[in-house]
The first five atom37 places (N, CA, C, CB, O) and aatype in JSON, in Angstrom:
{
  "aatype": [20, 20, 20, 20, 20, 20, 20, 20, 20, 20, 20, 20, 20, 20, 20, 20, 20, 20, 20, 20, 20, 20, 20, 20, 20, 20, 20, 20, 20, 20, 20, 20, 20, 20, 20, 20, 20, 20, 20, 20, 20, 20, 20, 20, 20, 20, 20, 20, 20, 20, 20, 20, 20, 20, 20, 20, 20, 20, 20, 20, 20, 20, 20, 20, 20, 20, 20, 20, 20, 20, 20, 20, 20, 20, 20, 20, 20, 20, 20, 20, 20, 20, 20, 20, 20, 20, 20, 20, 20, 20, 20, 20, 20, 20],
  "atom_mask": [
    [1, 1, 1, 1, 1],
    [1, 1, 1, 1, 1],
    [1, 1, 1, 1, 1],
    [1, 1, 1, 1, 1],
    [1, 1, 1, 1, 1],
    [1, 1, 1, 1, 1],
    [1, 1, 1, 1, 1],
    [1, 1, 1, 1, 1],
    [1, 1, 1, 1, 1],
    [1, 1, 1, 1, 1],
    [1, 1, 1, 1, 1],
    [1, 1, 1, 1, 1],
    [1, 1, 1, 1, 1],
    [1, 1, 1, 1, 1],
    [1, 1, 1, 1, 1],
    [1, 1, 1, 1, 1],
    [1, 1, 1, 1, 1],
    [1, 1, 1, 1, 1],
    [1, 1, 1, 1, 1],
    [1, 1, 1, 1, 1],
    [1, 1, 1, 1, 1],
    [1, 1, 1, 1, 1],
    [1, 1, 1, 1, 1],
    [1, 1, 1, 1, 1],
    [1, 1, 1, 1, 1],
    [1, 1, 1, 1, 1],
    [1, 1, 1, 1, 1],
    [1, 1, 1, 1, 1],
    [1, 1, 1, 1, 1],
    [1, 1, 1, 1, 1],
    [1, 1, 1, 1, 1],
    [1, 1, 1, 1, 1],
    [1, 1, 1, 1, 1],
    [1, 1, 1, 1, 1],
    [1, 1, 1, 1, 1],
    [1, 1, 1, 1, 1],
    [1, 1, 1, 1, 1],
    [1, 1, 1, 1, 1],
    [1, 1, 1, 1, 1],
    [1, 1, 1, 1, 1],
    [1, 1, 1, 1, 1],
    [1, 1, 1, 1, 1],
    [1, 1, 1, 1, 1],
    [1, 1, 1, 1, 1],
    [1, 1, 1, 1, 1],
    [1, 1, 1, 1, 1],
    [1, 1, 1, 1, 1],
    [1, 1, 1, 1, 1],
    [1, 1, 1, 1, 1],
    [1, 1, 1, 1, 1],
    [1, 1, 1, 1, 1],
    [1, 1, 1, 1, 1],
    [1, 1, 1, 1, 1],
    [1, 1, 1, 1, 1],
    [1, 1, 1, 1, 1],
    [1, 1, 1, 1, 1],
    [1, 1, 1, 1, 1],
    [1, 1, 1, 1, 1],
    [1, 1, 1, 1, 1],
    [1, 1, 1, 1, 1],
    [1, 1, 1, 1, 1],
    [1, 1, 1, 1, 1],
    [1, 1, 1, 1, 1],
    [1, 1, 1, 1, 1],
    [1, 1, 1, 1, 1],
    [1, 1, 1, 1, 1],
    [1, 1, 1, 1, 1],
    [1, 1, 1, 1, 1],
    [1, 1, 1, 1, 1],
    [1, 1, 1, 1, 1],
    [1, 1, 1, 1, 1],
    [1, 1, 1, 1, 1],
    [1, 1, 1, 1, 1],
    [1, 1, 1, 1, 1],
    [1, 1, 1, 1, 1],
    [1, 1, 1, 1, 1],
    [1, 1, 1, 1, 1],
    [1, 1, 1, 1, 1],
    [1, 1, 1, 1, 1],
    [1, 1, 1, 1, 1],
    [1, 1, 1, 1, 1],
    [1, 1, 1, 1, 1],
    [1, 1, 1, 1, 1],
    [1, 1, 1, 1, 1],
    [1, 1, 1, 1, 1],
    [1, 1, 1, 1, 1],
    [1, 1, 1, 1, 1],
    [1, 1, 1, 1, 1],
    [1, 1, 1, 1, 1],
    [1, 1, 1, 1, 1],
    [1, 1, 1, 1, 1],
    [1, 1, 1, 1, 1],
    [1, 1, 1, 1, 1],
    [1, 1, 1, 1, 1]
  ],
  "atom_positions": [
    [[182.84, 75.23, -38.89], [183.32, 76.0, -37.76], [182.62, 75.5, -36.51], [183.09, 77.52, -37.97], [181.46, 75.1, -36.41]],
    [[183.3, 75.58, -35.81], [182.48, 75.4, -34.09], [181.82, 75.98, -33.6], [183.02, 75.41, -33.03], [182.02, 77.18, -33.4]],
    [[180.76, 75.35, -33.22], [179.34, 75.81, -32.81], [179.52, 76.86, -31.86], [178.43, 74.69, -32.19], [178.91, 77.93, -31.95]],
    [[180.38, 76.58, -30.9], [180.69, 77.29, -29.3], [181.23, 78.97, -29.79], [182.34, 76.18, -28.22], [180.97, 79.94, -29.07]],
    [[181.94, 79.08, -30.99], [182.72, 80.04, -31.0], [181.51, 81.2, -31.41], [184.04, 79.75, -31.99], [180.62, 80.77, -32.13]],
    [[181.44, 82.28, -31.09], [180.34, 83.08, -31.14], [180.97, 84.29, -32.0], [179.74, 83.45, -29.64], [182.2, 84.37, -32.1]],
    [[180.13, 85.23, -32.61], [180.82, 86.68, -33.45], [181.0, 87.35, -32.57], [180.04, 87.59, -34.54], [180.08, 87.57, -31.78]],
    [[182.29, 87.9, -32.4], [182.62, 88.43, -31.4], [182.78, 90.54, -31.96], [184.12, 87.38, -30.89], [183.13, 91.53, -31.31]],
    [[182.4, 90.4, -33.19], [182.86, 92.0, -33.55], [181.97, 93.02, -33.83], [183.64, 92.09, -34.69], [181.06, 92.67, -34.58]],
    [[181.96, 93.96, -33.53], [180.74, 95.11, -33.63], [179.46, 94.85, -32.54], [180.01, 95.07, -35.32], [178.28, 95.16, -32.73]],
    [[179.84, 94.4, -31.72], [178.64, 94.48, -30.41], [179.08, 96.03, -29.7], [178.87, 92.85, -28.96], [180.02, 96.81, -29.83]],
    [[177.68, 95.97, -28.8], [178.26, 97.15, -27.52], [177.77, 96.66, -26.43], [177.74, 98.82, -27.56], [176.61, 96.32, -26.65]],
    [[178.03, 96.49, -25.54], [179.36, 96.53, -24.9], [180.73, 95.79, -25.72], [179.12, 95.82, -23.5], [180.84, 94.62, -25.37]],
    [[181.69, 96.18, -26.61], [182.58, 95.59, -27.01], [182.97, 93.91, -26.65], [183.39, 96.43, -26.71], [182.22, 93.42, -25.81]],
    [[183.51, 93.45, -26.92], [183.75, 91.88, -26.69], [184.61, 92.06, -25.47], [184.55, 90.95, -28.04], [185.41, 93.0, -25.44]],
    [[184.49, 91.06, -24.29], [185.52, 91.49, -23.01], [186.13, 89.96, -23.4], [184.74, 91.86, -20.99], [185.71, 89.05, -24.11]],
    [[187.12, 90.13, -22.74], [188.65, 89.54, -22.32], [188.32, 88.41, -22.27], [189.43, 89.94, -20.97], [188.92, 87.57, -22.95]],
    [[187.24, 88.06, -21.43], [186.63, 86.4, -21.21], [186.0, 85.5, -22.43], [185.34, 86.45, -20.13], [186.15, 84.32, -22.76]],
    [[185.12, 86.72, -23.0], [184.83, 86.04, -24.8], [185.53, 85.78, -25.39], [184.32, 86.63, -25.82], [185.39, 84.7, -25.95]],
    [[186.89, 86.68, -25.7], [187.84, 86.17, -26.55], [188.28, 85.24, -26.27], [188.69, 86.76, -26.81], [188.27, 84.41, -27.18]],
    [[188.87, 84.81, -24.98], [189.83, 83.34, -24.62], [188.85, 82.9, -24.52], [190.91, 83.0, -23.4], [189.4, 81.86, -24.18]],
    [[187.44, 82.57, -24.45], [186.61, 81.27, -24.65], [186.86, 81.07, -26.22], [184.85, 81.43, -24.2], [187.54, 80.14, -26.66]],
    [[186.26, 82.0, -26.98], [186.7, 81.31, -28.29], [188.02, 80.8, -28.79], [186.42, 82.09, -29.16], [188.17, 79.86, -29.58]],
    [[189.13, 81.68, -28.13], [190.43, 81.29, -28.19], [190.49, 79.32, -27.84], [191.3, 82.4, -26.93], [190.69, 78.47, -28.71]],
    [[190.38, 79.18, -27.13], [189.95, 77.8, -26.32], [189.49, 76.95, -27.28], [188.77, 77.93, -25.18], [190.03, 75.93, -27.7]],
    [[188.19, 77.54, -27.67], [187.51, 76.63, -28.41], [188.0, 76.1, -29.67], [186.42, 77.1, -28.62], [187.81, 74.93, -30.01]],
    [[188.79, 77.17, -30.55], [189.33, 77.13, -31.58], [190.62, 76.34, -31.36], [189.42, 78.38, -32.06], [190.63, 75.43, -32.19]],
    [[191.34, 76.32, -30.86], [192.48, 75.11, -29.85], [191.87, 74.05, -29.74], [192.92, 75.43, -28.21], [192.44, 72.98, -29.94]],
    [[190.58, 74.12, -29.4], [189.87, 72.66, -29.18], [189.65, 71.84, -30.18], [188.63, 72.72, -28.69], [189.84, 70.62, -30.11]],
    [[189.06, 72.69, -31.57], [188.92, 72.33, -32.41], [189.56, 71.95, -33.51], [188.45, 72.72, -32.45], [189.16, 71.28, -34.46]],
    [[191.17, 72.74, -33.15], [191.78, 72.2, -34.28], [193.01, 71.01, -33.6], [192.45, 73.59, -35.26], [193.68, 70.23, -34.27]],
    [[193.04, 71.14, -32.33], [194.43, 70.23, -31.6], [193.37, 68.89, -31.98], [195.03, 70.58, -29.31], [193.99, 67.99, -32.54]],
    [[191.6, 68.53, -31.76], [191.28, 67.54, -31.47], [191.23, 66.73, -29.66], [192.05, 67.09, -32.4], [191.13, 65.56, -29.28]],
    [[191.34, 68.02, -28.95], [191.72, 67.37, -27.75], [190.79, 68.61, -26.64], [193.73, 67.22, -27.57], [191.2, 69.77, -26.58]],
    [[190.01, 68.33, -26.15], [189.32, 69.49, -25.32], [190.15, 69.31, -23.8], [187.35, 69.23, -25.18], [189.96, 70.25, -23.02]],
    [[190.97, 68.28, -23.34], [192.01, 68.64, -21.61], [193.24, 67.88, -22.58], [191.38, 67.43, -19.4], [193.19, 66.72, -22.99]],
    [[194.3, 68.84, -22.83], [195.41, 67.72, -23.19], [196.17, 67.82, -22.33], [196.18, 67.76, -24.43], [196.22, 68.7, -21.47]],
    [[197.16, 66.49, -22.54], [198.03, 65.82, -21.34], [198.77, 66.55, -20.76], [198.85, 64.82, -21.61], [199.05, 67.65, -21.22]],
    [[199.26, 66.07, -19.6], [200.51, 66.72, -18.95], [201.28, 67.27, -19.71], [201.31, 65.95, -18.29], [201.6, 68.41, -19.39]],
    [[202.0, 66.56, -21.28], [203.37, 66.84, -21.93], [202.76, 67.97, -23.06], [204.22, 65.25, -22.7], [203.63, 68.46, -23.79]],
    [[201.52, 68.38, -23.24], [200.69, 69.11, -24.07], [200.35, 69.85, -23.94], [199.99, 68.9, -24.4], [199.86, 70.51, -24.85]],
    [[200.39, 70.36, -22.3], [199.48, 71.46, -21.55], [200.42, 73.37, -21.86], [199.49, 70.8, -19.35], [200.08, 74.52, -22.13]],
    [[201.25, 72.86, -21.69], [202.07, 74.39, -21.8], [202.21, 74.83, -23.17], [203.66, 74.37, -21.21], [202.48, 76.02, -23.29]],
    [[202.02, 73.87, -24.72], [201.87, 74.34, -25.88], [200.6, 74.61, -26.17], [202.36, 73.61, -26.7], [200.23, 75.36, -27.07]],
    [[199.93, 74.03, -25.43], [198.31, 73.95, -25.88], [197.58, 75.61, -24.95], [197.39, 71.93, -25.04], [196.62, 76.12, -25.53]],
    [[197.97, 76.19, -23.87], [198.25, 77.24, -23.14], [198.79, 78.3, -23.71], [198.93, 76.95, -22.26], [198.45, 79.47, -23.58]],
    [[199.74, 77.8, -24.42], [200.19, 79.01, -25.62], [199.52, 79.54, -26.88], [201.33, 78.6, -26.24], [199.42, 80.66, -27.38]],
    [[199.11, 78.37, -27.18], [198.47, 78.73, -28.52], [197.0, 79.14, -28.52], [198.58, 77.56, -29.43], [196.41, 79.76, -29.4]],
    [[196.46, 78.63, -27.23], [195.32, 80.07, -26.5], [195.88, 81.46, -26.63], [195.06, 79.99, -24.63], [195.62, 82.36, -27.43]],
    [[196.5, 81.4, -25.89], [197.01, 82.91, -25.79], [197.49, 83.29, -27.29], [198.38, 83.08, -24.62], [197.35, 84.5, -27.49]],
    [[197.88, 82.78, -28.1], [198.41, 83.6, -29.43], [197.13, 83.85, -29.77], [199.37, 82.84, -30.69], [196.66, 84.99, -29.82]],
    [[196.35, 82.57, -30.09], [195.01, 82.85, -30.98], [194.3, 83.77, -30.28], [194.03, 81.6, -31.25], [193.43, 84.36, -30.93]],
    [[194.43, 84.07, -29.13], [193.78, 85.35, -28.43], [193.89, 86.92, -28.27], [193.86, 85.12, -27.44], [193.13, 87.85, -28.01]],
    [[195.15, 86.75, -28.55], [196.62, 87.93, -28.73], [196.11, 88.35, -30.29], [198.75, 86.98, -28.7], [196.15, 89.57, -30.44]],
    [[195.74, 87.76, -31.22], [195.73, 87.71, -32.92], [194.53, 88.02, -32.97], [196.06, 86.33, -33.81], [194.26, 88.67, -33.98]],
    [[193.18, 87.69, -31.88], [191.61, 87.99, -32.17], [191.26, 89.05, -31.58], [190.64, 86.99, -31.76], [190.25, 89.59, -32.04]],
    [[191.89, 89.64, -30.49], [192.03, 91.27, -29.98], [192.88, 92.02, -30.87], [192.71, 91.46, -28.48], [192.59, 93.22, -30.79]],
    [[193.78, 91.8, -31.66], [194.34, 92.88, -32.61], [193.16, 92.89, -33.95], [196.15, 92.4, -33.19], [192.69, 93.93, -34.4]],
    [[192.8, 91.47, -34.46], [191.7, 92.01, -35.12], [190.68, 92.72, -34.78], [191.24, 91.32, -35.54], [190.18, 93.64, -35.43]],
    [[190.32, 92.26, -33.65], [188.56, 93.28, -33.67], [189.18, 94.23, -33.29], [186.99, 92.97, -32.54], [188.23, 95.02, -33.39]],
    [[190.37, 95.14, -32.77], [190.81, 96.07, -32.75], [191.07, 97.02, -33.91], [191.55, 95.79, -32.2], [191.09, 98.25, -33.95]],
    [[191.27, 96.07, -34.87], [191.71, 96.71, -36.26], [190.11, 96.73, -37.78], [193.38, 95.39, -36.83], [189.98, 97.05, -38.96]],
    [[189.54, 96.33, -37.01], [188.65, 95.88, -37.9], [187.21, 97.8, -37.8], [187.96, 93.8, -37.08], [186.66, 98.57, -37.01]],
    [[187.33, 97.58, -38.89], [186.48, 98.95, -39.11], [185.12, 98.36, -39.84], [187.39, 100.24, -40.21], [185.17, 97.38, -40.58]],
    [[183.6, 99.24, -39.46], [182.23, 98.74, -39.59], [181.78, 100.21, -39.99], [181.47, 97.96, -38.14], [182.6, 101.11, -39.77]],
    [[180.76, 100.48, -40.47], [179.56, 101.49, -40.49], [178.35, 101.24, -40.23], [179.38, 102.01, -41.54], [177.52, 102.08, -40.58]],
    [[177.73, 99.53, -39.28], [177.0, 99.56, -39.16], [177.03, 99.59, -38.26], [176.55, 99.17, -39.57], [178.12, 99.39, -37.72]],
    [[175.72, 99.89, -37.34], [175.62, 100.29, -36.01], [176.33, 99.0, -35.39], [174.04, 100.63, -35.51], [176.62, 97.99, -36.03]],
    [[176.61, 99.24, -33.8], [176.73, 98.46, -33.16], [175.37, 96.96, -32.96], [177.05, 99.34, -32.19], [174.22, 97.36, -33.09]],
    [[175.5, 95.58, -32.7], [174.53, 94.68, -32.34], [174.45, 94.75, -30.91], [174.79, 93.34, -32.83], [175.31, 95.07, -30.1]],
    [[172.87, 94.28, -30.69], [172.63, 94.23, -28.98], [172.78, 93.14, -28.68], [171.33, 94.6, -28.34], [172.19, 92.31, -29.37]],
    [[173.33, 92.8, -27.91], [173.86, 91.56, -27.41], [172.68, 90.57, -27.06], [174.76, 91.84, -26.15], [172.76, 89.4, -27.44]],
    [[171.29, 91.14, -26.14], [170.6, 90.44, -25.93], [169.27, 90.26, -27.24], [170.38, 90.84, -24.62], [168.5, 89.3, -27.37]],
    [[169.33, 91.26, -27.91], [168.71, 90.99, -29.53], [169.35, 89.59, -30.36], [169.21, 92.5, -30.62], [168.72, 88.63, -30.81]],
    [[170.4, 89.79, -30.38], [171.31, 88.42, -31.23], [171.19, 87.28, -30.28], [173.21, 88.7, -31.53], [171.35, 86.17, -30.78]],
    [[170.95, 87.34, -28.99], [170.88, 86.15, -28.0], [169.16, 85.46, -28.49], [171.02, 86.87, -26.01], [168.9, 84.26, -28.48]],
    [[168.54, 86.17, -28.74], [167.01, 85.85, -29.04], [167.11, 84.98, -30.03], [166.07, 87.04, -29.48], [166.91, 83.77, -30.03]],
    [[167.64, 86.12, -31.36], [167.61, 85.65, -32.23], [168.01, 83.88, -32.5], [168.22, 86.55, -32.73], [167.57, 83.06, -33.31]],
    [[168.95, 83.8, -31.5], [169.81, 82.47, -31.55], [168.82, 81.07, -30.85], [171.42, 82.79, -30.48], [168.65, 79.92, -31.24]],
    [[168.31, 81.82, -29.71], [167.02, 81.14, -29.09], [166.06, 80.49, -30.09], [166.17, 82.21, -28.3], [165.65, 79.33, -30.11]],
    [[165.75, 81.62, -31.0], [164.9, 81.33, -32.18], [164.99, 80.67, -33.17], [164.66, 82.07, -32.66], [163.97, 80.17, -33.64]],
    [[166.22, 80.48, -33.77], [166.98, 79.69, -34.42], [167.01, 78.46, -34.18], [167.98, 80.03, -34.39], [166.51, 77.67, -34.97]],
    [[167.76, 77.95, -32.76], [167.6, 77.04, -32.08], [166.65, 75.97, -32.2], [167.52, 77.5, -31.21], [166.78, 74.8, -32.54]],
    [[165.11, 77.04, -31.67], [163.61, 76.16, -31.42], [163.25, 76.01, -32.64], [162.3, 76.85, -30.56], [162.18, 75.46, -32.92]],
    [[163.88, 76.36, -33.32], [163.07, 76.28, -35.18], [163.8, 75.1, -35.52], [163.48, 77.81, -36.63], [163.15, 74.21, -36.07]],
    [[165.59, 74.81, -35.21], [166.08, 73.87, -35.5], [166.15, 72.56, -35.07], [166.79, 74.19, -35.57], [166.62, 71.55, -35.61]],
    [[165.56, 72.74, -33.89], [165.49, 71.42, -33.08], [164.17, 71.22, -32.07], [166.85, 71.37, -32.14], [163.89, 70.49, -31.12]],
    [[163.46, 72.38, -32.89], [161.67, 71.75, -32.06], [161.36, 71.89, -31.06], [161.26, 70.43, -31.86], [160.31, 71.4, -30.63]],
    [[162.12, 72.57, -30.37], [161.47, 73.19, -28.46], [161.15, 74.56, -29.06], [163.02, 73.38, -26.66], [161.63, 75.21, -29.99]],
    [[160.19, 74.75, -28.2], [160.02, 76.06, -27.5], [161.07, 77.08, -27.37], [159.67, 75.81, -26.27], [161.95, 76.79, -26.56]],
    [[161.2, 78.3, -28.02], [161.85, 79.26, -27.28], [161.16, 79.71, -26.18], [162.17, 80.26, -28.02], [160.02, 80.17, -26.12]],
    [[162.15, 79.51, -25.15], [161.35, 80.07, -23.66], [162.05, 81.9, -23.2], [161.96, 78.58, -21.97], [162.93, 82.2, -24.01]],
    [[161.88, 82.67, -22.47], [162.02, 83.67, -22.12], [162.62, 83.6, -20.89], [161.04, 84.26, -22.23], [161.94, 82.97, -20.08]],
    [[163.63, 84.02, -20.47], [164.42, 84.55, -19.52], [164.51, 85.48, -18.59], [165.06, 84.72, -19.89], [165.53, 85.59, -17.91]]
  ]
}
């Protein structure tokens, strides 16, 4: 799976509009093989953002949890941490 695409379900503040079509995007990116496609590509490749985006708001819409909500900037750490463990820098603080 692609690195870029992030878990988008059971946070709070809920996932906004802009997360989803980034991952929407990304997932287009990843499966067309093409991150700017051409002129003759652009209006299918535009669409199928929007479906895969249209299809990832009805899921996390439909999708039911009992565990608490995640903190957005807790899982951001965590990822920091991950990161410096995986590739040897420093986690730095923000």
């Amino acid at each position: 799976m692609c690195r870029n695409i992030r878990v988008l379900n059971n946070f709070e503040p809920p996932a906004t509009e802009d997360e989803i079509e980034a991952a929407a995007l990304q997932y287009v990116r990843k499966v067309s093989g093409m991150t700017r496609p051409s002129a003759a590509n652009q209006e299918v490749f535009d669409a199928a953002v929007q479906a895969v985006a249209a299809a990832t708001r009805e899921l996390l819409d439909a999708l039911v949890t009992n565990a608490p909500p995640r903190d957005r900037e807790v899982e951001a750490a965590k990822a920091k941490a991950r990161a410096a463990e995986r590739y040897g820098t420093r986690a730095t603080q923000d």
